[in-house]
LOGU-327295 format. One line per field, with one value per atom (N, C-alpha, C): residue number from 0; residue in one letter; atom name; x, y, z. Coordinates in Angstrom, 1 decimal, decimal comma. Example, Ala and Ser with C-alpha at 12.3 -4.5 7.8 and 13.67 -1.06 7.14 Angstrom:
2
k 0;0;0;1;1;1 $
r A;A;A;S;S;S $
a N;CA;C;N;CA;C $
east 13,2;12,3;13,2;12,8;13,7;12,9 $
north -5,7;-4,5;-3,3;-2,2;-1,1;0,0 $
up 7,8;7,8;7,8;7,1;7,1;7,9 $
REM end
This chain:
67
k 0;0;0;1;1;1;2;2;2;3;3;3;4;4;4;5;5;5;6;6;6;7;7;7;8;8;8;9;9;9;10;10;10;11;11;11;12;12;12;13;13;13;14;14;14;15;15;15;16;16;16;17;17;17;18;18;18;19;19;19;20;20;20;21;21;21;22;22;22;23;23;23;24;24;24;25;25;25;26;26;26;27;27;27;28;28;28;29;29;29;30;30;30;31;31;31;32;32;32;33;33;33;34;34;34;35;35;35;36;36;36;37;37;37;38;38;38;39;39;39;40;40;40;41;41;41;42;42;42;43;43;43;44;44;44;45;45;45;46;46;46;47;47;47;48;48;48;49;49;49;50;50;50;51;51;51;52;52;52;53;53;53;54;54;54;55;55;55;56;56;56;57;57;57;58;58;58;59;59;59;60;60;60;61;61;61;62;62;62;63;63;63;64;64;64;65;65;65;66;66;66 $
r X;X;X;X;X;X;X;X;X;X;X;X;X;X;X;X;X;X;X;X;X;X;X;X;X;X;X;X;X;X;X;X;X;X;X;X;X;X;X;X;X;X;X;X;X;X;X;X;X;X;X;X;X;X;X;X;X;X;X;X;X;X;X;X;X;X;X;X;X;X;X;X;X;X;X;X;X;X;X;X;X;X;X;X;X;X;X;X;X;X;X;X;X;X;X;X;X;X;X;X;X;X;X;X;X;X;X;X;X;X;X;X;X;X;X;X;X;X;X;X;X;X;X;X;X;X;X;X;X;X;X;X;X;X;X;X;X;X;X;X;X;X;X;X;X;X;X;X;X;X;X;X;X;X;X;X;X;X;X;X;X;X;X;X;X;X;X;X;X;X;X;X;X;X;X;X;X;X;X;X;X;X;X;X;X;X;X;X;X;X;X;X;X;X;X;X;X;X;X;X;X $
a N;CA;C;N;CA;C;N;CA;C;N;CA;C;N;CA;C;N;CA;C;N;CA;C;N;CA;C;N;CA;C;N;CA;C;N;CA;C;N;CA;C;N;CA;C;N;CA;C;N;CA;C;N;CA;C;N;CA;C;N;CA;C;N;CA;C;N;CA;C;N;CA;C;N;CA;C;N;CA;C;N;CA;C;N;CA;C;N;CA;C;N;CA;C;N;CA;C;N;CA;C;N;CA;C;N;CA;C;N;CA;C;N;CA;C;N;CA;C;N;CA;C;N;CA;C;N;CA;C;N;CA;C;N;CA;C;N;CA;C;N;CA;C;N;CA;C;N;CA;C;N;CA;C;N;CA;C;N;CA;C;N;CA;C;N;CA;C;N;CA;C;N;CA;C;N;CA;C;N;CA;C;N;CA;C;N;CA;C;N;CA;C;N;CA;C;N;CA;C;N;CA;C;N;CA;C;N;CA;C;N;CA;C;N;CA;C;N;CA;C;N;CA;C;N;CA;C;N;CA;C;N;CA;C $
east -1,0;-0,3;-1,2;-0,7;-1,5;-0,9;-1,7;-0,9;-0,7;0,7;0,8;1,5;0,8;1,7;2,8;3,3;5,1;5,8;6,9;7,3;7,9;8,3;9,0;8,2;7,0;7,1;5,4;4,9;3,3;2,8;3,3;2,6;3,2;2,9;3,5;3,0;3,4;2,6;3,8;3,1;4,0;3,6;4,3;4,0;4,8;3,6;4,2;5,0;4,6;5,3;6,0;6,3;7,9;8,5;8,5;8,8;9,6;8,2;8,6;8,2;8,9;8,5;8,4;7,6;7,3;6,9;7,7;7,6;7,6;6,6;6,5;6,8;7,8;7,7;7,2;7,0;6,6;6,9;8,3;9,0;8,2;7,5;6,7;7,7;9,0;9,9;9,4;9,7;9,0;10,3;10,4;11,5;10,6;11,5;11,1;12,1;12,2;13,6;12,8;14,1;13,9;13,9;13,3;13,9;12,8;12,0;11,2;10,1;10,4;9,0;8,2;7,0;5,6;5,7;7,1;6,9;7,5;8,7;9,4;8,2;7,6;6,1;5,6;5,1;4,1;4,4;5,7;6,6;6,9;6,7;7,2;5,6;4,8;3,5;2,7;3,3;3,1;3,9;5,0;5,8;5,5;5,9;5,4;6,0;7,1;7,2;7,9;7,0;7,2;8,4;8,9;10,1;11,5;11,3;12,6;12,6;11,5;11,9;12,4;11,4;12,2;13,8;14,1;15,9;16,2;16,2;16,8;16,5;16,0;14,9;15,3;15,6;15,3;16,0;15,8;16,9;17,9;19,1;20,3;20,5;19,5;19,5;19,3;18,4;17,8;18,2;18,2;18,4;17,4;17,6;16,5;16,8;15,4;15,2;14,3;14,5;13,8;13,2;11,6;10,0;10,3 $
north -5,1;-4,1;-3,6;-3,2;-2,8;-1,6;-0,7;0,6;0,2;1,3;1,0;2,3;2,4;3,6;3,4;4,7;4,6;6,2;6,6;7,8;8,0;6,6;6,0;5,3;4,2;3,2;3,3;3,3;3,8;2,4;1,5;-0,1;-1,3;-1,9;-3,2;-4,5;-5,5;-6,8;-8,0;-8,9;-10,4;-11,2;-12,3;-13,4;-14,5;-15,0;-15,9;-17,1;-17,7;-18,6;-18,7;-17,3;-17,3;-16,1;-16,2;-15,4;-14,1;-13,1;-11,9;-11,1;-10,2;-8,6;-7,5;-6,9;-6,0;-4,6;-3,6;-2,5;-1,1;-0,1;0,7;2,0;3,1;3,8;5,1;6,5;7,5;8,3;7,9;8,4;8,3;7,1;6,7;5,5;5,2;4,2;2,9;1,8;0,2;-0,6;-1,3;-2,2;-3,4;-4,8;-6,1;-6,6;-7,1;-8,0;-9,8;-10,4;-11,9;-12,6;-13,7;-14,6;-14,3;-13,2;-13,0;-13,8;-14,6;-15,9;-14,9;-15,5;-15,3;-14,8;-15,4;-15,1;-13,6;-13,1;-12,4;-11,5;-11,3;-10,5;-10,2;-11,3;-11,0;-10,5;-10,3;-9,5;-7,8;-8,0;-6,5;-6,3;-6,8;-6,2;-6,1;-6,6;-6,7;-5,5;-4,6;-4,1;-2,7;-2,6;-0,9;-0,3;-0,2;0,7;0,0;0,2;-0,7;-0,2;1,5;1,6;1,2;1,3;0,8;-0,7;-1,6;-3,1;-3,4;-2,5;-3,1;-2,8;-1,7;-1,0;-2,0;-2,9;-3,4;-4,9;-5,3;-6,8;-7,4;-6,5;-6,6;-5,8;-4,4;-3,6;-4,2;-4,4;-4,8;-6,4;-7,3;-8,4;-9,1;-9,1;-9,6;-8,8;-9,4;-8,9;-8,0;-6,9;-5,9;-5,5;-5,5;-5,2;-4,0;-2,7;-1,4;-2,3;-1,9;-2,3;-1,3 $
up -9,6;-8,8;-7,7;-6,4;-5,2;-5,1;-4,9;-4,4;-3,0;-2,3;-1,3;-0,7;0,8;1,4;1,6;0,9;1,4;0,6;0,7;0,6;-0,9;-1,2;-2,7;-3,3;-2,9;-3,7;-4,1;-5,3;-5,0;-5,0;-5,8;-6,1;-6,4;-5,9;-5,8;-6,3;-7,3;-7,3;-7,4;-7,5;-7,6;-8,2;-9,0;-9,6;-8,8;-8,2;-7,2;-8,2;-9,3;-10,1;-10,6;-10,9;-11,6;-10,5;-9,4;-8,7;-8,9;-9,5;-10,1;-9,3;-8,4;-7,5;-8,7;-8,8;-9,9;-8,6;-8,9;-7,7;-8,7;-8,6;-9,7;-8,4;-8,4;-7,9;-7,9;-6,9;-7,1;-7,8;-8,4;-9,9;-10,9;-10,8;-12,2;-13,0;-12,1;-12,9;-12,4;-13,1;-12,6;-12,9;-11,9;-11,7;-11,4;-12,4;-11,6;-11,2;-10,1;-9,4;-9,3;-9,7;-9,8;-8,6;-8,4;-7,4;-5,8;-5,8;-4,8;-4,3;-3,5;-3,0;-2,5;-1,7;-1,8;-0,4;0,5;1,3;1,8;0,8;0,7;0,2;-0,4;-0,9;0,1;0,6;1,7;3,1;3,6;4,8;4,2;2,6;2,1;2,5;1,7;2,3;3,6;4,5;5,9;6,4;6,0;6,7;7,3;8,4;9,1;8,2;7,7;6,3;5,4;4,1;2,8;2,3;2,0;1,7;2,0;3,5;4,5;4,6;4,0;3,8;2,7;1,7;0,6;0,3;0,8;0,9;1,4;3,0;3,8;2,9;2,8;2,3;0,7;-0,2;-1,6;-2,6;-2,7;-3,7;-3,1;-4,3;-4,0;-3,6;-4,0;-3,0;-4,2;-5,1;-6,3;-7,7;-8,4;-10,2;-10,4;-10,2;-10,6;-12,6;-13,2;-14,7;-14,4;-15,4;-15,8;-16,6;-15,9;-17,1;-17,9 $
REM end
């Protein structure tokens, strides 16, 4: 997990092989959503804001599981 600036989301990691987004938020709750490539990681991690990609990009887009 990387921590990462953003208003919601404190840390982020990925398992690029089983393409797992694991996103732990400022709540303290941890969600993994399925199906996230490396490249889809790496645009969340690139983005001028991490929260407003992953809303636009990913929640609601992928099978999210409560860690």
């Amino acid at each position: 997990m990387k921590p990462v600036k953003s208003s919601t989301i404190e840390a982020v990691g990925h398992d690029p092989d089983r393409k797992v987004l694991t996103v732990r938020f400022n709540s303290g709750a941890t969600y993994t959503y399925e199906g996230v490539s490396a490249d889809q990681h790496s645009a969340l991690m690139g983005a001028k804001s991490v929260g407003t990609h992953f809303s636009q990009h990913i929640r609601n887009r992928f099978k999210a599981t409560k860690a």
